[in-house]
C-alpha positions in Angstrom: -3.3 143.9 20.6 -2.8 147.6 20.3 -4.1 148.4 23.6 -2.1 145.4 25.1 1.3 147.6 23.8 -0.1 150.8 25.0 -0.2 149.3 28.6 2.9 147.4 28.2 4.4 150.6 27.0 2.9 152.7 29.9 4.6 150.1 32.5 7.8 150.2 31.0 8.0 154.0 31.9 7.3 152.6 35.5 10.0 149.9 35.9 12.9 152.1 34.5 11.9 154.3 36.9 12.2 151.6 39.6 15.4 150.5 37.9 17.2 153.7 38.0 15.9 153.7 41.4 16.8 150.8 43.2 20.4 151.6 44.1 19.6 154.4 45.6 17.1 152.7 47.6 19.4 150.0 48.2 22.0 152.3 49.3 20.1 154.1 51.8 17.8 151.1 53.4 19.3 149.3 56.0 21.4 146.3 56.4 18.4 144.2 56.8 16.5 145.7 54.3 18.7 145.6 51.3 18.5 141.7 50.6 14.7 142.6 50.6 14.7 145.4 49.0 17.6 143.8 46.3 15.0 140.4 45.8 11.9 142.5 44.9 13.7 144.3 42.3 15.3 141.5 41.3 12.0 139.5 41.0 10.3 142.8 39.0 13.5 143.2 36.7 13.2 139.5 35.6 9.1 139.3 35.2 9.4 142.7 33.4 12.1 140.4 31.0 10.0 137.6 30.6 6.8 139.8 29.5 8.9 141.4 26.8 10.6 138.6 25.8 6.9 136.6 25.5 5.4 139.7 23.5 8.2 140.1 21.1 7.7 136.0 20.8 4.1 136.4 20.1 4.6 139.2 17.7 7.8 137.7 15.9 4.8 134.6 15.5 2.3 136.7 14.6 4.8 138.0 11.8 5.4 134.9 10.9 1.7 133.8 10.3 0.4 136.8 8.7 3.0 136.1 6.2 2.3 132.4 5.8 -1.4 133.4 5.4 -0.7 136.2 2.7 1.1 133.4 0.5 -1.4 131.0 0.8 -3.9 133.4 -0.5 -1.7 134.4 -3.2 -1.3 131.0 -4.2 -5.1 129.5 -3.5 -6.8 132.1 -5.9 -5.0 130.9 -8.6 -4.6 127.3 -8.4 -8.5 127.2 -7.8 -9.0 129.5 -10.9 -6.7 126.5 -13.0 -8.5 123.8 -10.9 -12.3 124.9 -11.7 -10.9 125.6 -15.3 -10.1 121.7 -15.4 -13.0 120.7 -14.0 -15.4 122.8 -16.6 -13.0 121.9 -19.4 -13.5 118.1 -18.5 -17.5 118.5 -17.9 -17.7 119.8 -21.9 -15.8 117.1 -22.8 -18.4 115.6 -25.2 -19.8 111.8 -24.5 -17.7 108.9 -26.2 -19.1 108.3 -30.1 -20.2 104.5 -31.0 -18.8 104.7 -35.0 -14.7 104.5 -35.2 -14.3 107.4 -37.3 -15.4 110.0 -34.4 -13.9 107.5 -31.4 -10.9 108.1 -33.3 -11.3 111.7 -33.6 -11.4 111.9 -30.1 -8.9 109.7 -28.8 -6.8 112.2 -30.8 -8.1 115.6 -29.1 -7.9 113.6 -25.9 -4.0 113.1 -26.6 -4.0 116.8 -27.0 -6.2 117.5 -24.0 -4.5 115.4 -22.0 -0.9 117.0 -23.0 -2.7 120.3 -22.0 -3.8 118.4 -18.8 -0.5 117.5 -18.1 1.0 121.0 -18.4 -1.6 122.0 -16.2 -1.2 119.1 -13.7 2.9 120.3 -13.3 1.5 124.0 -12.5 -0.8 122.3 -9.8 1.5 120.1 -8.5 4.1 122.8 -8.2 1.8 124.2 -6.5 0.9 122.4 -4.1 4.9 121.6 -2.7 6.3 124.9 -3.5 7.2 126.9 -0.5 4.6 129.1 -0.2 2.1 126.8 -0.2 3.8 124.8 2.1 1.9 121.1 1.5 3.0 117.7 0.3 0.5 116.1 -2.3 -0.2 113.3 0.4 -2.3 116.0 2.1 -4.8 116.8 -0.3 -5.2 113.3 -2.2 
């Protein structure tokens, strides 16, 4: 990309010149050269335009995408570190008893797991749909 500007950057040198140029040339070419002379210059003044104006597209894009791709790092690394969380915190989650007094038990730290789930579901979901992530829920269910 660097080298890219370098050359674009040499050439510009080159069609100022030509710019600063051409009425001179005009003015001294004859009659039946000028409309020539006046199209070529023309034609190189407007491709010249159309170069810059596709590299400062591309690297307006370019901006645009290196930023995109530093949020969604920021935000990957720490929804994963919640999401594996979850997923180890539900693994440990010990098998359902048989006797009522320890289903019991459990249905009541699964209340409070669950409220700790939820809290942790809101962080997830926000996000997945804030702006810097940049998806709706439908895309990763």
């Amino acid at each position: 990309m660097q080298e890219l500007r370098s050359e674009l950057d040499a050439h510009s040198e080159a069609v100022n010149v030509l710019c600063e140029a051409s009425p001179v040339l005009v003015a001294n070419c004859s009659s039946s050269d000028k409309l020539l002379v006046q199209t070529e210059l023309a034609g190189v003044t407007s491709q010249w335009a159309d170069i810059e104006k596709a590299w400062n597209k591309r690297e307006a894009e370019m901006g645009d995408v290196k930023e995109t791709a530093t949020q969604y790092h920021n935000t990957h690394d720490p929804l994963l570190a919640k999401l594996t969380d979850l997923e180890q915190r539900l693994i440990d989650q010990p098998p359902v008893g048989t006797e009522l007094d320890i289903v019991k038990e459990q249905l009541q730290e699964q209340k409070v797991t669950g409220m700790c789930l939820a809290n942790e579901s809101r962080f997830v979901d926000l996000m997945l749909v804030s702006p810097t992530c940049r998806l709706n829920k439908s895309e990763v269910n």
